[in-house]
C-alpha positions as CSV (number, residue, x, y, z in Angstrom):
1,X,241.8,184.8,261.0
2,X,243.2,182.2,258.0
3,X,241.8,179.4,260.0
4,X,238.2,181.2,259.5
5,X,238.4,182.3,256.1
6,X,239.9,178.6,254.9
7,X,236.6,177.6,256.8
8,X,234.6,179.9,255.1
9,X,236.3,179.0,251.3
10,X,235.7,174.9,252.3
11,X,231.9,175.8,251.8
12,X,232.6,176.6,248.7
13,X,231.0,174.4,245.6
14,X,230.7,174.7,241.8
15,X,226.8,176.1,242.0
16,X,227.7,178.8,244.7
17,X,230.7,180.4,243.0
18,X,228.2,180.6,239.6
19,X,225.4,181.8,241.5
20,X,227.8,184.2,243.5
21,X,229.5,185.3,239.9
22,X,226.1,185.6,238.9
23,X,224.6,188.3,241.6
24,X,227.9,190.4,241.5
25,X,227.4,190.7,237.5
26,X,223.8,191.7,238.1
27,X,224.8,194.3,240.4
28,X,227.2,196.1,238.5
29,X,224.5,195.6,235.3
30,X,222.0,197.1,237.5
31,X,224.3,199.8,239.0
32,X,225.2,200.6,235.0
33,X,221.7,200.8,233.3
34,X,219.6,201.6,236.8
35,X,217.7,198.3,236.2
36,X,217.2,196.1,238.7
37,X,218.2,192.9,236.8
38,X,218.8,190.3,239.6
39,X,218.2,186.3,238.5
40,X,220.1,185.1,240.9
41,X,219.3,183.4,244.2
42,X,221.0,185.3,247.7
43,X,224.2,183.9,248.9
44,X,223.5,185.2,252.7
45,X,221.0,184.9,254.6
46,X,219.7,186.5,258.2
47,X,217.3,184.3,260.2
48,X,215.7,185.4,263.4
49,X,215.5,183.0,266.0
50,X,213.2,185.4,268.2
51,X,212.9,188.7,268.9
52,X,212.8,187.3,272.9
53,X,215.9,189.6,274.9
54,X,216.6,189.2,278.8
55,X,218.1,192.8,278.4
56,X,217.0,195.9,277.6
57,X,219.9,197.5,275.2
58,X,218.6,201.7,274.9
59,X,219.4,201.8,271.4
60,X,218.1,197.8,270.9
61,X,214.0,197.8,269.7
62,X,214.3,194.1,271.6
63,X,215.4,195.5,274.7
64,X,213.4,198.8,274.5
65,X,210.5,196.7,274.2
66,X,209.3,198.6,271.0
67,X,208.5,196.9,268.5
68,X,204.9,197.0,266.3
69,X,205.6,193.2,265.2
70,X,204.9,190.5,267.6
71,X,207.8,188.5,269.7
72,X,207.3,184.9,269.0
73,X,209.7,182.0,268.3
74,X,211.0,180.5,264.4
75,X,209.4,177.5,263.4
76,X,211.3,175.0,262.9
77,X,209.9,173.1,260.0
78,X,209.4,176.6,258.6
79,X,213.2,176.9,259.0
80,X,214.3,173.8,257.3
81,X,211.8,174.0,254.7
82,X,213.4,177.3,253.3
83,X,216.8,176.1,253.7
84,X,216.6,172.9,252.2
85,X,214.9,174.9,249.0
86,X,218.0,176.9,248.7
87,X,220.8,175.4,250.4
88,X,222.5,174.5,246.5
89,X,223.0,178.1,246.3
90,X,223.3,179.6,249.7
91,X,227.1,179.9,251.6
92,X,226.0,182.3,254.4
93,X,223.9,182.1,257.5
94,X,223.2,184.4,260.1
95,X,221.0,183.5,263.5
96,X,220.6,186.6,264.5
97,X,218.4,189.7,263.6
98,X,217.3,190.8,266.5
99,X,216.6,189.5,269.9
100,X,219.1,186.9,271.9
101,X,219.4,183.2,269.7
102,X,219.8,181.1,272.8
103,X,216.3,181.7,274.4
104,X,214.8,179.5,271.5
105,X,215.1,175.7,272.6
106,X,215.6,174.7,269.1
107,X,218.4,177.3,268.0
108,X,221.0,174.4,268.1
109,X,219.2,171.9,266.2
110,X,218.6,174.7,263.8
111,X,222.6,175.5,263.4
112,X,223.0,171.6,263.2
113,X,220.8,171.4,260.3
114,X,222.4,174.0,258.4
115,X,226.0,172.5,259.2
116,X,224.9,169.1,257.5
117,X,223.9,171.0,254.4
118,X,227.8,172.9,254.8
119,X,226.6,176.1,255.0
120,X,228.3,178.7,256.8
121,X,227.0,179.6,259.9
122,X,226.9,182.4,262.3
123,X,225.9,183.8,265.6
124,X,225.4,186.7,267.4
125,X,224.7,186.8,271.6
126,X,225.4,188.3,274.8
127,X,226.9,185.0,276.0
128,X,224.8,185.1,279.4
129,X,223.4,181.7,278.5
130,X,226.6,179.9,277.4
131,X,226.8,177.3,280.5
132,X,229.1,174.5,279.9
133,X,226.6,172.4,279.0
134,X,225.5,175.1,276.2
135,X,228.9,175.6,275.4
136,X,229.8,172.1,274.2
137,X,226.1,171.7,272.4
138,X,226.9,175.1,270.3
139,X,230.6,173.1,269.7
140,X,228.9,170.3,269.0
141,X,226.4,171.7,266.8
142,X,229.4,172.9,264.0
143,X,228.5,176.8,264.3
144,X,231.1,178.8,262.4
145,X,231.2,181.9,263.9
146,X,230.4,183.2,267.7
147,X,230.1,186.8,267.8
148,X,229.7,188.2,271.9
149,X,229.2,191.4,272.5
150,X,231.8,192.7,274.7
151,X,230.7,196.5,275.1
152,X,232.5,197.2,278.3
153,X,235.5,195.5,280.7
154,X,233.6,196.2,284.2
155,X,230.2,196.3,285.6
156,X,229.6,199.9,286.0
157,X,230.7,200.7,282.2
158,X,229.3,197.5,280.3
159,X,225.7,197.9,281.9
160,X,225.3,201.6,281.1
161,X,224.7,199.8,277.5
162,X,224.0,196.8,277.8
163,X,221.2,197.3,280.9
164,X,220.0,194.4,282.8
165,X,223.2,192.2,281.5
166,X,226.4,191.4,283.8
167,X,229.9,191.5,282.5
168,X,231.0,188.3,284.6
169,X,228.8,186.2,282.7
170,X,229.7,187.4,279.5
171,X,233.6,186.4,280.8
172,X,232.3,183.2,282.0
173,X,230.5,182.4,278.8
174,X,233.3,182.7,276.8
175,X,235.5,180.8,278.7
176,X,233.1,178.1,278.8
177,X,233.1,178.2,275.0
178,X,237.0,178.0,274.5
179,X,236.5,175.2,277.0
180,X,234.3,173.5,275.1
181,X,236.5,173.7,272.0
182,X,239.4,172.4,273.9
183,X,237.6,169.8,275.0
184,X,236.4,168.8,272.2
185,X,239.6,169.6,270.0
186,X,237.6,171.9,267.5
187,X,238.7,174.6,265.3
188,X,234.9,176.4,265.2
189,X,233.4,178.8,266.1
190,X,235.9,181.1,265.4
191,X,235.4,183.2,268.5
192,X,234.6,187.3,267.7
193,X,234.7,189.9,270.6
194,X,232.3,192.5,269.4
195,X,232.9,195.6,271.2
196,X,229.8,198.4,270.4
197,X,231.9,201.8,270.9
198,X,229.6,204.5,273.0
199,X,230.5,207.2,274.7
200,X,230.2,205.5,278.0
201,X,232.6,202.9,277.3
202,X,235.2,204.5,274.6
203,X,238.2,204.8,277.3
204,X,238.1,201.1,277.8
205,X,239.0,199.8,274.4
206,X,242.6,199.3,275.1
207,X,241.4,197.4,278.0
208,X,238.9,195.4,276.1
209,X,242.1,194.6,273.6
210,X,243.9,193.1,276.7
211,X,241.0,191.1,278.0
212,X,240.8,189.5,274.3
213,X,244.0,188.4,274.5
214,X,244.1,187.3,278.3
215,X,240.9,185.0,277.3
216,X,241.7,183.4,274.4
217,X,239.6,184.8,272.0
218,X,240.2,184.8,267.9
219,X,239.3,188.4,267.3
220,X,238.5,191.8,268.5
221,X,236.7,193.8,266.2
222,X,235.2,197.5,267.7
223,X,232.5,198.6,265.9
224,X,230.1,202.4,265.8
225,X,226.7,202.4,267.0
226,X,223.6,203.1,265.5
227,X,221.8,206.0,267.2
228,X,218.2,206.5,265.5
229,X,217.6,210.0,267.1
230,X,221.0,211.3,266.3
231,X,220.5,214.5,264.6
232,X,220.5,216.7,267.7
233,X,223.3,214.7,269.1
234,X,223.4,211.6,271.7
235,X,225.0,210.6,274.8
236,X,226.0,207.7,273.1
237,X,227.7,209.2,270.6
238,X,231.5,209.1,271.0
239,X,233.7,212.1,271.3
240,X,236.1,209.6,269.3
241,X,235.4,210.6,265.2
242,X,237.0,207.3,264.1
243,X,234.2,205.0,266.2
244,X,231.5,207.2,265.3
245,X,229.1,207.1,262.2
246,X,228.0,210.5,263.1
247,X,229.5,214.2,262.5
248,X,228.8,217.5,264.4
249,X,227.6,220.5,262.2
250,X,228.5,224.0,262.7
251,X,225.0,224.9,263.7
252,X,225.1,221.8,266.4
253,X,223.2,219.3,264.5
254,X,224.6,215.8,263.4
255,X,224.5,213.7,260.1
256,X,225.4,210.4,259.0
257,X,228.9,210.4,257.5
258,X,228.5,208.1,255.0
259,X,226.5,209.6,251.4
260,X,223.6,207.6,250.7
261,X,224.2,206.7,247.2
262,X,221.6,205.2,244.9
263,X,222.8,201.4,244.9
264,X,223.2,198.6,247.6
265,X,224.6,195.2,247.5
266,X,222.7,193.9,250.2
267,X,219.7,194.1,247.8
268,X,221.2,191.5,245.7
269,X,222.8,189.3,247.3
270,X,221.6,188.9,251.0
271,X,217.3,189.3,252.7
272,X,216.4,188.4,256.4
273,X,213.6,186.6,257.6
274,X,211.8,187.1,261.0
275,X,210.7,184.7,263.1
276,X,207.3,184.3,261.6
277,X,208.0,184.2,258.1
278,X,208.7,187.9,257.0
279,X,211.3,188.1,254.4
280,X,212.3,192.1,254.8
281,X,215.3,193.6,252.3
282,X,217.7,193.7,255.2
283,X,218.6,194.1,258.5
284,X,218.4,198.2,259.0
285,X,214.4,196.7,259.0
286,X,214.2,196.6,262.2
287,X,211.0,196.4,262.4
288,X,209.8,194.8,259.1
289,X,208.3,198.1,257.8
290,X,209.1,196.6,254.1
291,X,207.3,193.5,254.0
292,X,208.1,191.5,250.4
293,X,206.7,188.2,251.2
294,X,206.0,185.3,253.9
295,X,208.1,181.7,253.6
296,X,205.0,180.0,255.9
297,X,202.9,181.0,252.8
298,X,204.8,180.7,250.0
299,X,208.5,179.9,248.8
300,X,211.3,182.0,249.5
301,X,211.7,181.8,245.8
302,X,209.0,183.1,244.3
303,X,209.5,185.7,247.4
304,X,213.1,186.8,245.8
305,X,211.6,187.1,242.3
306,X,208.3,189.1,243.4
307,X,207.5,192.1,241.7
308,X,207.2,193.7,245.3
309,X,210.9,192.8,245.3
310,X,211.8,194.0,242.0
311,X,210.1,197.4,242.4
312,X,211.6,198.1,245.8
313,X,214.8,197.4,244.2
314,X,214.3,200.0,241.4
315,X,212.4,202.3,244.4
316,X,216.6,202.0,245.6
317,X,218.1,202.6,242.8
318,X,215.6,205.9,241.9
319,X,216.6,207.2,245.5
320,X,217.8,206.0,248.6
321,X,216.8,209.0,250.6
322,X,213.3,208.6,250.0
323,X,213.3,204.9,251.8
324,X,213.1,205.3,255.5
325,X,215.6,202.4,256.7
326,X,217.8,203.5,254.5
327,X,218.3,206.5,256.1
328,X,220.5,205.7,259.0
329,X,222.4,202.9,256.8
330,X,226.1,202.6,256.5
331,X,226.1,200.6,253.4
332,X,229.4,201.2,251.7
333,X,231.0,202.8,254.9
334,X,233.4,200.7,257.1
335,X,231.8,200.2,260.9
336,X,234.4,198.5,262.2
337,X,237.1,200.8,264.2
């Protein structure tokens, strides 16, 4: 864990920490006087590689096959473009909104870029495509972080979630990676175990703590599911309270745990783009129903300091409830188990 927050800190230069100093000021300003003040440029970022999945995750728009956007592939000059405008300011980077990173041929290049500008960078996949050849690019390429979705221990419990996948690869995959790191004698990625908690695979957490530990990996980290028809309950939802982000009523019903107050940091210091361009406020946007701007037509920029931007932030602060992603969100609520 020090290893990957000493990483994290060596990103670190003069015109981050004032820009970061910055945003947190103009949050608590804005949570103070309910105006949303924000002159500051976003210190994370959330770029999809492609909304392309090979599997078909029930609770997963990718994998459901549901979304009103189109699936299509990030272009690359499109990419560097926008980081190279704020790469001064920016410390975070996540490849990953929705869809599986590795089924774009450039996703590599794209992490490489971002490492030469020392950026911090980070992944999310269901390691099925990490081959050792793959495996020593993504080294290679100076990724931070490697987050693999874990979400079961055998066959029959991790494809009740994760259908159409197979645990052996994802085992494989990571091996190949801590292989390749070895090889390579390299202190990143930092290697995350991401284990969604359901109801299907809840009794094999202690189970998925001694597999973590028998492969090699950094971390384990167990985190609730999002269920987006969850008021008349779920099969998903676990009979465990602490891995849930749901609660039973008395009349049968469930609601979200967590109080949807009238304020989020993620509106000030983070946005996520799609893969063609779509800068949406964050990642509970699914499927880019809040639309503030497009980097292939104009700068991210002048994007962040839109007055589309700046009235959807004051829309937050008026009321949360009335904005439809924010809904089911869990911002200010702990996720991780």
């Amino acid at each position: 864990m020090w290893i990957d927050y000493f990483n994290f800190l060596s990103k670190l230069t003069l015109k981050r920490v004032y820009n970061s100093l910055g945003l947190v000021f103009g949050y608590i300003f804005s949570k103070i006087t309910k105006t949303p003040i924000n002159g500051f440029l976003p210190v994370a970022l959330a770029f999809e590689p492609t909304t392309s999945c090979n599997l078909r995750c029930p609770e997963c728009p990718s994998g459901l096959r549901s979304f009103t956007r189109p699936t299509g592939m990030l272009n690359k000059e499109i990419f560097e473009r926008t980081i190279s405008d704020l790469s001064d300011t920016l410390l975070y980077l996540t490849f990953y909104f929705q869809g599986e990173p590795y089924l774009h041929k450039d996703f590599l290049q794209m992490v490489s870029f971002a490492t030469k500008k020392k950026i911090y960078t980070s992944t999310s996949t269901n390691a099925h495509y990490l081959t050792p050849e793959n495996a020593l690019a993504t080294v290679k390429s100076g990724i931070d972080r490697m987050i693999i979705s874990l979400d079961g221990t055998t066959q029959d419990t991790y494809e009740q979630y994760r259908v159409g996948g197979q645990i052996e690869k994802v085992i494989e995959g990571t091996k190949n990676l801590i292989s390749a790191k070895k090889t390579l004698n390299s202190k990143t990625p930092y290697i995350i175990f991401q284990f969604l908690v359901v109801k299907p695979n809840e009794h094999q957490i202690e189970e998925a703590k001694k597999l973590s530990k028998e492969l090699g990996v950094d971390a384990i980290r167990f985190k609730t599911a999002q269920i987006y028809d969850y008021q008349e309950g779920s099969e998903l939802i676990p009979e465990n309270q602490k891995y849930s982000r749901y609660q039973k009523l008395k009349n049968g019903t469930y609601e979200i745990k967590n109080k949807l107050l009238n304020h989020c940091w993620k509106m000030w210091h983070s946005a996520v783009i799609t893969w063609d361009g779509l800068v949406v406020p964050c990642c509970f946007d699914k499927d880019a129903q809040y639309r503030m701007g497009d980097v292939s037509k104009q700068s991210f920029k002048d994007v962040w300091a839109s007055d589309k931007y700046l009235k959807f932030r004051k829309q937050l602060i008026g009321s949360r409830k009335n904005i439809d992603i924010c809904k089911n969100c869990t911002e200010g609520t702990n996720i991780w188990g």
